[in-house]
C-alpha positions in Angstrom: 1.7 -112.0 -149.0 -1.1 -109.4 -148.8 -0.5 -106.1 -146.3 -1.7 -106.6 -143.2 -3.6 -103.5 -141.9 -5.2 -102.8 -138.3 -7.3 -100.3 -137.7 -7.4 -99.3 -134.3 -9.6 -95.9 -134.4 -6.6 -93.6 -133.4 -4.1 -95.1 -136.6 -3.8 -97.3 -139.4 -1.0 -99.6 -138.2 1.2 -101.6 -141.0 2.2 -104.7 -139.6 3.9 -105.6 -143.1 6.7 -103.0 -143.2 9.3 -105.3 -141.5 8.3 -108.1 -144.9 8.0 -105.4 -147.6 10.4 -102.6 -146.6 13.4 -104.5 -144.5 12.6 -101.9 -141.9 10.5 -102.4 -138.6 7.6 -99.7 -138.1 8.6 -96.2 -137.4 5.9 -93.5 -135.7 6.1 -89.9 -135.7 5.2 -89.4 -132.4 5.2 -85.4 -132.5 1.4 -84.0 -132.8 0.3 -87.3 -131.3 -1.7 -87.2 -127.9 0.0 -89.5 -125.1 -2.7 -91.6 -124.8 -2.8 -92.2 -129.2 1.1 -93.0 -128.6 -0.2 -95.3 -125.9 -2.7 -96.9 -127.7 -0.5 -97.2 -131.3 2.9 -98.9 -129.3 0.6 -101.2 -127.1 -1.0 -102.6 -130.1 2.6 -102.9 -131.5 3.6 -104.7 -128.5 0.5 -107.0 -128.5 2.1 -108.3 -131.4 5.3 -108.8 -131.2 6.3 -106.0 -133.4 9.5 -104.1 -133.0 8.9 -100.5 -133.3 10.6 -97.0 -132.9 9.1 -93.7 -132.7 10.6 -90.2 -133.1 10.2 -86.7 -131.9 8.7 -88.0 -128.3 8.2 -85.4 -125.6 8.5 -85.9 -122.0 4.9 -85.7 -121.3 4.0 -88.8 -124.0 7.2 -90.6 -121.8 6.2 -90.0 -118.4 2.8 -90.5 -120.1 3.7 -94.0 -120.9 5.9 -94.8 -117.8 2.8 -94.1 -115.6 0.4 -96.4 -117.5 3.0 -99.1 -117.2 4.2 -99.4 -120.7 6.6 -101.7 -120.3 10.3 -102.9 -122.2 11.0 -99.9 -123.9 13.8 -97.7 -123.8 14.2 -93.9 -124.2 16.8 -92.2 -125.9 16.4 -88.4 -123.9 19.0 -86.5 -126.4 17.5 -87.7 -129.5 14.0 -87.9 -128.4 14.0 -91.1 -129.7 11.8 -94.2 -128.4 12.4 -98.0 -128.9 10.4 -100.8 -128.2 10.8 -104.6 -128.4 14.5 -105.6 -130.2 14.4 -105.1 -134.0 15.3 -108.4 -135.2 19.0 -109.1 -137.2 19.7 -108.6 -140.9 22.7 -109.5 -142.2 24.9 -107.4 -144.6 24.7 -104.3 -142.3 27.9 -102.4 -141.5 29.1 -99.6 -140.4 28.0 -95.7 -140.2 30.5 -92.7 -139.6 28.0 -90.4 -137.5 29.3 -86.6 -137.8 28.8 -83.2 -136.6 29.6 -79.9 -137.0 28.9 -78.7 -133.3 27.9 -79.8 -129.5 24.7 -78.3 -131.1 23.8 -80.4 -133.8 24.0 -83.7 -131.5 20.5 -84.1 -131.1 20.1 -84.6 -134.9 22.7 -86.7 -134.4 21.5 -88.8 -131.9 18.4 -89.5 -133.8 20.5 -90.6 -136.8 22.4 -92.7 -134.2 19.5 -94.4 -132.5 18.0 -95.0 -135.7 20.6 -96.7 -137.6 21.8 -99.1 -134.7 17.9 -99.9 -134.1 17.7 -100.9 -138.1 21.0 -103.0 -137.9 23.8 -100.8 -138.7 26.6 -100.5 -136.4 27.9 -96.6 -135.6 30.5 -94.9 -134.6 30.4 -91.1 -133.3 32.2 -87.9 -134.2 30.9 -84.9 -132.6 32.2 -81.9 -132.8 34.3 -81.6 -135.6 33.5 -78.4 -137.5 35.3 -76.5 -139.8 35.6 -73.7 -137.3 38.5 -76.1 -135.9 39.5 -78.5 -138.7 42.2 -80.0 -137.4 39.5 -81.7 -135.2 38.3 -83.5 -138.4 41.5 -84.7 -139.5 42.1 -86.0 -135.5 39.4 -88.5 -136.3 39.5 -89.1 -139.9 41.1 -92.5 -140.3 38.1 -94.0 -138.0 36.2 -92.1 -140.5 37.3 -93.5 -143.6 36.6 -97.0 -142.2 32.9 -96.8 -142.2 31.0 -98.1 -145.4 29.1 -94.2 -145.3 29.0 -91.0 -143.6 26.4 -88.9 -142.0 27.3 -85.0 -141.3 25.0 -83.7 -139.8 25.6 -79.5 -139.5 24.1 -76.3 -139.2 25.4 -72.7 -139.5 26.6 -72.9 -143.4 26.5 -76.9 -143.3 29.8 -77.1 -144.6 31.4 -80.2 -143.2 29.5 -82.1 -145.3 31.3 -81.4 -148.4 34.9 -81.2 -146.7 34.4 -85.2 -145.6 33.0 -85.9 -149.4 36.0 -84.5 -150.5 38.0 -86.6 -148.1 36.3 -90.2 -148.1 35.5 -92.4 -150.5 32.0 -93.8 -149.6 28.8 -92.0 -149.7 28.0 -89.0 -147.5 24.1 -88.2 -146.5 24.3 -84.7 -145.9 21.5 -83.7 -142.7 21.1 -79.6 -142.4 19.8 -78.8 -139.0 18.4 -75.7 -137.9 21.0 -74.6 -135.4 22.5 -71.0 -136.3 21.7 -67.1 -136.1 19.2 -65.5 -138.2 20.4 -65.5 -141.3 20.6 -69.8 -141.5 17.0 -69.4 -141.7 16.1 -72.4 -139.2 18.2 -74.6 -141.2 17.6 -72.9 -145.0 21.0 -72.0 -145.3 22.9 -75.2 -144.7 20.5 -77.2 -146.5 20.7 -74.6 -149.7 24.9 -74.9 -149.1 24.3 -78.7 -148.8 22.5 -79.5 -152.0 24.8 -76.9 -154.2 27.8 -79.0 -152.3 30.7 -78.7 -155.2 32.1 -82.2 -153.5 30.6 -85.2 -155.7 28.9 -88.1 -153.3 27.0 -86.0 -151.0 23.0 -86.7 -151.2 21.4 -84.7 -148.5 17.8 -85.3 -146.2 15.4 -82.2 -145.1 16.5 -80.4 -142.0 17.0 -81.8 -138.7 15.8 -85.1 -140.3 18.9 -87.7 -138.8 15.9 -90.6 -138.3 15.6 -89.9 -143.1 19.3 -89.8 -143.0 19.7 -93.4 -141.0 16.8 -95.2 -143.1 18.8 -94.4 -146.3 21.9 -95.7 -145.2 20.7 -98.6 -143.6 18.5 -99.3 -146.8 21.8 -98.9 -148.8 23.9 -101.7 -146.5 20.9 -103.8 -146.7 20.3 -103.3 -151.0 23.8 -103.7 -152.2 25.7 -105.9 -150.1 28.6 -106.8 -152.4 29.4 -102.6 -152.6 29.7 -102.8 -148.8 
């Protein structure tokens, strides 16, 4: 089937993604004007295509709640936007969401909306750092029954390799950019992350929980019989 492509002056839109990819259509909504987000999610609509954008601000929502945009559903915390219902794929399990601090739950929530929006189903534990391990090892054994793990930390980003050194499924490793001056808006953990001395951990850019949901939801979705 060839790509299907409408132009609609403001974007490009690819109404093949859900056929080629397995994923519905994702927008980056940061940058965009209101009325372009407007103008992108109605032609979406128009066709019946599922659809979830990231990084919205509250002047593209109230943007879109004034103009009457309707059945679509705001995530505040994770700045994250769904519209329409992404439709079922089978083979998708479930996703250990993690973080280091009350801080890092934005990211978090990104990763969270995401990943149920593609199919997965999620579970959440926040604020388990390493600044209070025990707090970890409270929640581990619901941990260890999802089929991966996202941590998502800042500061030195270390609880990503303490829960690849304590699970056995794959750990997506999501620096963000919460710390003092010397994490470098999320430098430091992600430097920490990718030298991780823990084998498993594969790690996104910073503050990127929407990269870190895509990959494991492509994973469930690609190998099945590992899940």
């Amino acid at each position: 089937m060839a790509d299907k492509i409408l132009d609609i002056d403001v974007a490009k839109l690819d109404l093949s993604r859900p056929d080629r990819t397995g994923q519905p259509e994702s927008v980056f909504a940061q940058g965009k004007t209101p009325e372009q987000l407007l103008a992108i999610l109605k032609a979406f609509q128009k066709r019946k295509c599922a659809v979830l954008a990231t990084r919205c601000s509250k002047e593209q929502v109230d943007y879109l709640k004034k103009h009457r945009l309707k059945d679509f559903v705001y995530h505040e915390q994770a700045r994250v936007l769904t519209l329409g219902k992404n439709r079922d794929y089978p083979h998708c399990h479930t996703v250990a969401i993690c973080t280091g601090g009350t801080a890092d739950i934005p990211v978090a929530e990104e990763a969270a909306v995401t990943a149920e929006f593609f199919g997965a189903n999620v579970t959440r534990h926040y604020d388990i750092g390493v600044a209070g391990i025990h707090r970890l090892f409270a929640s581990l054994p619901k941990i260890r029954e999802a089929r991966a793990v996202i941590a998502v930390a800042g500061m030195e980003g270390a609880l990503a390799s303490v829960l690849a050194g304590l699970v056995s499924v794959p750990v997506i490793a999501v620096p963000t950019s919460v710390g003092y001056g010397a994490s470098f808006q999320g430098l430091t953990p992600l430097l920490s992350m990718l030298n991780s001395c823990a084998e498993g951990v594969s790690v996104v850019n910073i503050d990127n929980g929407f990269g870190a949901a895509s990959l494991v939801c492509r994973m469930f979705r690609t190998f099945p019989a590992l899940y």
